[in-house]
Residue frames as qw, qx, qy, qz and C-alpha x, y, z in Angstrom:
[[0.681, 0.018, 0.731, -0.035, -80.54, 193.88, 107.31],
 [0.621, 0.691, 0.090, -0.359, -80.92, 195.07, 103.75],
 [0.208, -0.787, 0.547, 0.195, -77.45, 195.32, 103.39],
 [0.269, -0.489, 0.830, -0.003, -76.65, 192.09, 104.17],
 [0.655, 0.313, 0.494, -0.480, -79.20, 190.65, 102.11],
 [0.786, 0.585, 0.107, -0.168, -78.40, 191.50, 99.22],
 [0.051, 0.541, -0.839, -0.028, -74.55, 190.55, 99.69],
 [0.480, -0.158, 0.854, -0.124, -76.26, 187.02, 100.21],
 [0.731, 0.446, 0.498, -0.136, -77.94, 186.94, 97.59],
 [0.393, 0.802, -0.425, -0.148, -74.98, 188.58, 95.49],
 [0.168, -0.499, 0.850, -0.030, -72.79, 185.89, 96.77],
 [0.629, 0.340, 0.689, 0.115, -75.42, 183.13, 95.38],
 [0.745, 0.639, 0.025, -0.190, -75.40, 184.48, 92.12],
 [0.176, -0.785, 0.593, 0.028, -72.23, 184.90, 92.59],
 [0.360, -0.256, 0.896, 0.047, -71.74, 180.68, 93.11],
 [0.715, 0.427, 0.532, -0.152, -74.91, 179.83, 91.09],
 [0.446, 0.863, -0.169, -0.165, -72.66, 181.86, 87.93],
 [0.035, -0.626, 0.779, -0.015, -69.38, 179.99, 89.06],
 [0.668, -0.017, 0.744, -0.005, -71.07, 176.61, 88.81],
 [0.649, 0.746, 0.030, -0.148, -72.71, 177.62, 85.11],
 [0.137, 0.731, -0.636, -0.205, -68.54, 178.08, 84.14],
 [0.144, -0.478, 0.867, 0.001, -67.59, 175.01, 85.23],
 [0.721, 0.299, 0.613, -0.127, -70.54, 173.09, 83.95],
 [0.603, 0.758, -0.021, -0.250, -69.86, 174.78, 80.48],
 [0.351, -0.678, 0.645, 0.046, -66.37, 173.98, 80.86],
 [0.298, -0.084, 0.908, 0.281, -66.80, 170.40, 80.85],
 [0.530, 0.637, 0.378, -0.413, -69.52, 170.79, 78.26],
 [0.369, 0.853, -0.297, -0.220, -67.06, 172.25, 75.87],
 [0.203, -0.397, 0.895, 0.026, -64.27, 169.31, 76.93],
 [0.711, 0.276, 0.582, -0.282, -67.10, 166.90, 75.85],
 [0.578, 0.727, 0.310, -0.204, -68.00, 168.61, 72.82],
 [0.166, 0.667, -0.703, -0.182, -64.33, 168.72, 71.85],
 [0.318, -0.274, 0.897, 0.141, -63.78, 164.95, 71.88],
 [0.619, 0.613, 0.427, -0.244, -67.66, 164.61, 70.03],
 [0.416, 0.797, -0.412, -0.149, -65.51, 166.88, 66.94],
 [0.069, 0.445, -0.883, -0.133, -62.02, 164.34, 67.23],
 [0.549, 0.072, 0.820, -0.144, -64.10, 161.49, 67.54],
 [0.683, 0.622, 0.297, -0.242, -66.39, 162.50, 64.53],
 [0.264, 0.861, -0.368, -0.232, -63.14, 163.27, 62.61],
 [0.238, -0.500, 0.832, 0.017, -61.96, 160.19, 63.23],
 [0.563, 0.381, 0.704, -0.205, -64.71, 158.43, 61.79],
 [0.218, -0.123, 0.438, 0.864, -64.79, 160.67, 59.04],
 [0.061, 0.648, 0.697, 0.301, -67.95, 162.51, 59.40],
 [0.064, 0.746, 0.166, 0.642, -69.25, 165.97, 59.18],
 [0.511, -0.266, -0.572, 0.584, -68.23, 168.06, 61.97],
 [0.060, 0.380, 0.063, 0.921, -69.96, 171.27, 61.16],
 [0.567, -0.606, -0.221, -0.513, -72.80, 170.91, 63.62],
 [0.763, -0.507, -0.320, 0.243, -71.01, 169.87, 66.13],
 [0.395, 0.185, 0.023, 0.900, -68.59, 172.73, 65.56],
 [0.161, -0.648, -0.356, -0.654, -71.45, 174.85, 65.54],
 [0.648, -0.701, -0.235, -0.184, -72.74, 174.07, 68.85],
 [0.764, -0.196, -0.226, 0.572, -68.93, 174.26, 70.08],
 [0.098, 0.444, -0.096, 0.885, -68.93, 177.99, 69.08],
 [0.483, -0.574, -0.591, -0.297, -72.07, 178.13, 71.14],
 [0.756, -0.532, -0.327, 0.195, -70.81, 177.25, 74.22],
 [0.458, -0.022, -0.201, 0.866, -67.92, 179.16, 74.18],
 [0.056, -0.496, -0.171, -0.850, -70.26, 182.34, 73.63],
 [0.683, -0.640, -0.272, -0.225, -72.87, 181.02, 76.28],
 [0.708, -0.420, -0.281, 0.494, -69.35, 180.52, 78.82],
 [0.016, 0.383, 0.098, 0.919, -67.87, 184.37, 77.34],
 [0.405, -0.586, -0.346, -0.611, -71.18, 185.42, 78.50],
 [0.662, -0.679, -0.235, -0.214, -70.97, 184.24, 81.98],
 [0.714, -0.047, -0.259, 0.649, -67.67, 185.02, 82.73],
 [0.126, 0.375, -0.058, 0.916, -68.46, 188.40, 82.09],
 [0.658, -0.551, -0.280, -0.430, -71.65, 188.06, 84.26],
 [0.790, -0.136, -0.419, 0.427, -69.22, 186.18, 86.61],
 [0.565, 0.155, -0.156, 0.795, -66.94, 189.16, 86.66],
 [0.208, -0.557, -0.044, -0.803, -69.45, 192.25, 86.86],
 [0.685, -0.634, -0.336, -0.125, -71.04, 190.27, 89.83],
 [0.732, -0.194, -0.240, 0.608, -67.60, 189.88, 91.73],
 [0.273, 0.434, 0.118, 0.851, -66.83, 193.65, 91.03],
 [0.432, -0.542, -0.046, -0.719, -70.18, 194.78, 92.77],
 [0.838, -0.323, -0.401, 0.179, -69.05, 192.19, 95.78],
 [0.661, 0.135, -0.106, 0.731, -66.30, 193.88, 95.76],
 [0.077, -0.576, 0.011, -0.814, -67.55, 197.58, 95.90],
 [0.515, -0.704, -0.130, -0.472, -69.83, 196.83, 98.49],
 [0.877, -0.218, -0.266, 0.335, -67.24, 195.34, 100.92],
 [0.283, 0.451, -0.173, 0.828, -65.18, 198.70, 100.84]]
């Protein structure tokens, strides 16, 4: 029963890491139109830039987290 434990509970991080993407996702689609919108107005966009690098780093990050989980899904299924 260990086993299979901890495939269930690899397979929730697993979805709880695949929802994080797709919330950052549209996070980042937001936080693009926040930048064209402020450009269009013609105000500073450097903090909103900022926080746009952010997100990409914070989604980076959990892809790779994303990926290393899947991998060790993978292994243990062999």
């Amino acid at each position: 029963m260990g086993e299979e434990m901890a495939m269930k509970n690899a397979r929730d991080l697993f979805a709880e890491t695949d929802q994080k993407v797709a919330e950052l996702k549209k996070r980042i689609a937001r936080q693009r139109e926040v930048i064209k919108q402020a450009k269009l107005r013609g105000h500073s966009t450097a903090a909103a830039e900022t926080i746009q690098r952010t997100l990409h780093q914070s989604l980076r990050a959990f892809e790779q987290r994303r990926q290393q989980i899947f991998e060790r899904l993978e292994a243990k299924q062999r």
